[in-house]
Residue frames as qw, qx, qy, qz and C-alpha x, y, z in Angstrom:
[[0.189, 0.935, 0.300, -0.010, 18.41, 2.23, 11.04],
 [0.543, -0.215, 0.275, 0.764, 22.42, 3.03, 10.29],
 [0.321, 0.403, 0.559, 0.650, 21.16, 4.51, 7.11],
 [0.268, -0.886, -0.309, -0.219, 18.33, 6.81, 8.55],
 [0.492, -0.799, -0.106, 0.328, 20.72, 7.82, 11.67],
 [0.489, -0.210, 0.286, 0.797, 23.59, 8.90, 9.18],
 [0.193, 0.296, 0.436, 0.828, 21.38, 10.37, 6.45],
 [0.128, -0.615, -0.253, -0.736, 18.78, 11.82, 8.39],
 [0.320, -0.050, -0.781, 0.533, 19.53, 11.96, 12.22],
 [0.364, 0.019, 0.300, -0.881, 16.61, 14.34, 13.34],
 [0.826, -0.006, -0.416, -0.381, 14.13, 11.75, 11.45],
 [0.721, -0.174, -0.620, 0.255, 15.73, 8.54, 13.40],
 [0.275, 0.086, -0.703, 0.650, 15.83, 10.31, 16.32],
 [0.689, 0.009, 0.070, -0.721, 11.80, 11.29, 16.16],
 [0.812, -0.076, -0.315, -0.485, 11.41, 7.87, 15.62],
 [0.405, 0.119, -0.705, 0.570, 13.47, 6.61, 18.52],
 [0.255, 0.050, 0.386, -0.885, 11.10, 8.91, 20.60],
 [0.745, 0.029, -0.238, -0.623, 7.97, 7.62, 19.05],
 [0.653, 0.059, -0.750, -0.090, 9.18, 4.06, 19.68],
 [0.347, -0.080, -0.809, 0.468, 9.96, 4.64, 23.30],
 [0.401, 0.003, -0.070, -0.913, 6.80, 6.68, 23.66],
 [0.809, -0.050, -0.297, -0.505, 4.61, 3.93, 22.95],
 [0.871, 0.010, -0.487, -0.061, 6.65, 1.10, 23.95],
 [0.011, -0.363, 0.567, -0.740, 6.09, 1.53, 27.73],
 [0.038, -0.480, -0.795, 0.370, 3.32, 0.40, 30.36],
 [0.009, -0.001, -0.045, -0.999, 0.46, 2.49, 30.07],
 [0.760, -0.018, 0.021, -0.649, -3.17, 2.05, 29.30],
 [0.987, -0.072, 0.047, -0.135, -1.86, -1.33, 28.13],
 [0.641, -0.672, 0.357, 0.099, 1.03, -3.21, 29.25],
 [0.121, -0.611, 0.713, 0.322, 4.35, -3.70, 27.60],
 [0.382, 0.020, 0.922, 0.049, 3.48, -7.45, 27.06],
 [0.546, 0.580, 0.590, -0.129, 0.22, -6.58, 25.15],
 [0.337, 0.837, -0.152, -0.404, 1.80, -3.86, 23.04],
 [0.284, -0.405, 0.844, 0.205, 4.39, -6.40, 21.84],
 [0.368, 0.176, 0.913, -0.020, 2.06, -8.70, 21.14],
 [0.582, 0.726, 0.291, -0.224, 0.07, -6.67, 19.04],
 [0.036, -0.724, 0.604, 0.332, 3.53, -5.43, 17.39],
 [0.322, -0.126, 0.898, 0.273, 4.19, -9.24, 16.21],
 [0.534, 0.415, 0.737, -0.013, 0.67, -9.43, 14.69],
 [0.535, 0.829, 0.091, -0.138, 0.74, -6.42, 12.87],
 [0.203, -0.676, 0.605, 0.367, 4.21, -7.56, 11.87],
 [0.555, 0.196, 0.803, 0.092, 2.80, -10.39, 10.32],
 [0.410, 0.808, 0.407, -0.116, 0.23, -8.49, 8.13],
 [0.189, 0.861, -0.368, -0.295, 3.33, -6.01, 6.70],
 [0.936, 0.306, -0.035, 0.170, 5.19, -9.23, 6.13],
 [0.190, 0.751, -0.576, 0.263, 8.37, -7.84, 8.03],
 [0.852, -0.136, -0.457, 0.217, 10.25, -10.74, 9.18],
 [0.289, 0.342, -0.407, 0.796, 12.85, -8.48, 11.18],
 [0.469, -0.353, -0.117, -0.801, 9.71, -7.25, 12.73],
 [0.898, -0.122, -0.359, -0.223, 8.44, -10.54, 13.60],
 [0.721, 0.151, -0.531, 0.418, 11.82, -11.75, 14.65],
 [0.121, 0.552, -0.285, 0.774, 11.97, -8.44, 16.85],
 [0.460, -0.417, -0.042, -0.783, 8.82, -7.97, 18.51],
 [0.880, -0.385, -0.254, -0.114, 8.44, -11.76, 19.41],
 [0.499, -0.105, -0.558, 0.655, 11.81, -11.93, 21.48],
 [0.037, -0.297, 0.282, -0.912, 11.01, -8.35, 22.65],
 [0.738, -0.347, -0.200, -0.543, 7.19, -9.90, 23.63],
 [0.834, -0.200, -0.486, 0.167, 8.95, -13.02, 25.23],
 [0.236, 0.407, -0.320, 0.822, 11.08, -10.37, 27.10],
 [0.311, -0.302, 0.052, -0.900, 8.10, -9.01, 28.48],
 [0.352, -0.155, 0.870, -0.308, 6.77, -12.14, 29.83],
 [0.721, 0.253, -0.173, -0.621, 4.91, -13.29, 26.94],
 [0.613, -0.125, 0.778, -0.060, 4.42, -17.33, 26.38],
 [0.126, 0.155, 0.834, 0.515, 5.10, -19.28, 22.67],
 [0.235, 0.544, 0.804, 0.053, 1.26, -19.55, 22.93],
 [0.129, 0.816, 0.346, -0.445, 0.32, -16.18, 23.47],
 [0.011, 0.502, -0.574, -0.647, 2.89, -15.29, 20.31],
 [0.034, 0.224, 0.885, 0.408, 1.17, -18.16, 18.10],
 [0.199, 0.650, 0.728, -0.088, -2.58, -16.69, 19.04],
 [0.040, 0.761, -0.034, -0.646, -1.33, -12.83, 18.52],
 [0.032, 0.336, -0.729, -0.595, -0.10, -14.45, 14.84],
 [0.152, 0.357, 0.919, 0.069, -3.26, -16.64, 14.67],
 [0.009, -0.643, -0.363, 0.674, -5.01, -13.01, 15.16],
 [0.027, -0.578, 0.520, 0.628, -3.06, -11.75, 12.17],
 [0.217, 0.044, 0.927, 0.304, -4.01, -14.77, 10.18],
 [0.108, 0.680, 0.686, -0.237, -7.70, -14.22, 10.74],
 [0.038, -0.748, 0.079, 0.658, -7.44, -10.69, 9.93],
 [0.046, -0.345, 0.659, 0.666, -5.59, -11.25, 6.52],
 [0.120, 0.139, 0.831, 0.525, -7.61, -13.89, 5.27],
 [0.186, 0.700, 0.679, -0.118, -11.21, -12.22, 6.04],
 [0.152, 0.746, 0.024, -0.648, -10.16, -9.29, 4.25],
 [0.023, 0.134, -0.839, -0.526, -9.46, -11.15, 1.34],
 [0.020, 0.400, 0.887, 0.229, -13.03, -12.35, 1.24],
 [0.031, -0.761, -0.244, 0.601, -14.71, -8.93, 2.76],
 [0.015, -0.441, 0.305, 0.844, -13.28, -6.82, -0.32],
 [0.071, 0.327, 0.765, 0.550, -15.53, -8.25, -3.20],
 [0.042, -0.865, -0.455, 0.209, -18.53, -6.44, -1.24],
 [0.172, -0.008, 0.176, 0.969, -17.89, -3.36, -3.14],
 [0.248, -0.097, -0.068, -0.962, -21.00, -0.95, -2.97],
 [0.516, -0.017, 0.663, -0.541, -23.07, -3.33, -0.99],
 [0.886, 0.314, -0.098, -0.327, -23.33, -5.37, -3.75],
 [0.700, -0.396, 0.558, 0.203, -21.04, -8.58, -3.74],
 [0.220, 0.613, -0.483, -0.586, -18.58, -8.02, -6.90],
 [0.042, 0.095, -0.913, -0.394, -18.78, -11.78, -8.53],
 [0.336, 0.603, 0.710, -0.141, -22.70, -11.24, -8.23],
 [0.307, 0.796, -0.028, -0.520, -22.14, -8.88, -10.68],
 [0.246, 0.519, -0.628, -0.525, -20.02, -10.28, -12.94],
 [0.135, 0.052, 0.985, 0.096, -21.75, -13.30, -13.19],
 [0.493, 0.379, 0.154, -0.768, -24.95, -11.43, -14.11],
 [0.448, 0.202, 0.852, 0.183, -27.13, -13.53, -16.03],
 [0.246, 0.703, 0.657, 0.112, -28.47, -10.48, -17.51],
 [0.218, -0.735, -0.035, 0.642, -26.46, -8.03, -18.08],
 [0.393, 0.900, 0.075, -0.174, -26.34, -5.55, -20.75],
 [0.778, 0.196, 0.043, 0.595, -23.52, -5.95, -23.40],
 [0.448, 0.544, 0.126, 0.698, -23.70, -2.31, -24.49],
 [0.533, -0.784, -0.307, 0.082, -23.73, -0.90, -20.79],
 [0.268, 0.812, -0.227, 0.467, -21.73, 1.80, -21.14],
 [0.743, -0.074, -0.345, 0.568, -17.90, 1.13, -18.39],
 [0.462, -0.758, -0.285, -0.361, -19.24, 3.41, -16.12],
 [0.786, -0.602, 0.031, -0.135, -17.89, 1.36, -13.12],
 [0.943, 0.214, 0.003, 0.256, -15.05, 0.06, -14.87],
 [0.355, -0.780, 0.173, 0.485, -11.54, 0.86, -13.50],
 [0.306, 0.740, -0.439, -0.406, -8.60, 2.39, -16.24],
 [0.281, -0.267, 0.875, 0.291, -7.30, -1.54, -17.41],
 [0.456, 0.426, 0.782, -0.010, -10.65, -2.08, -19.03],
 [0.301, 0.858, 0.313, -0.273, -10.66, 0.82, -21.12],
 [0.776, 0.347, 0.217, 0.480, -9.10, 1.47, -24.25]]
């Protein structure tokens, strides 16, 4: 955070305080906050992140496994939201476009700006 601490030091230093703020014992323990850290490193796709959290988790007395199930977590997560989003107004979006009966001249209502001239 070179960049941040030269160009905006009151920002990197709130977020120095926020880090050690959170990343302490507390309700839950160093080891679990880590360990969520790595999965939701996964899901932003920050390798640094990843790279961080799991030494900092192994620090903390995490085990390989428990780093592969917090990323197995992360997996799970990603891909059921990939299949969760078509449910768009409690209706399931490719039962709609696959209507077998749908009105040509049904006026793009629903339709986001890419479909409209």
């Amino acid at each position: 955070m070179s960049f941040l601490n030269e160009m905006l030091p009151e920002t990197a230093e709130a977020f120095g305080q926020m880090r050690n703020s959170i990343f302490k014992d507390g309700f839950l323990d160093l080891k679990s906050k880590e360990l969520i850290a790595v999965a939701s490193s996964v899901l932003m796709r920050c390798q640094f992140c990843v790279d961080m959290h799991s030494q900092r988790a192994v620090a903390a007395g995490a085990a390989k496994e428990e780093i592969a199930e917090a990323i197995a977590v992360a997996m799970f997560i990603a891909a059921g939201s990939q299949i969760g989003w078509t449910n768009l107004y409690k209706e399931n979006i490719y039962d709609k476009i696959f209507e077998t009966d749908k009105d040509e001249d049904k006026e793009e209502e629903d339709c986001c700006c890419c479909c409209k001239d």
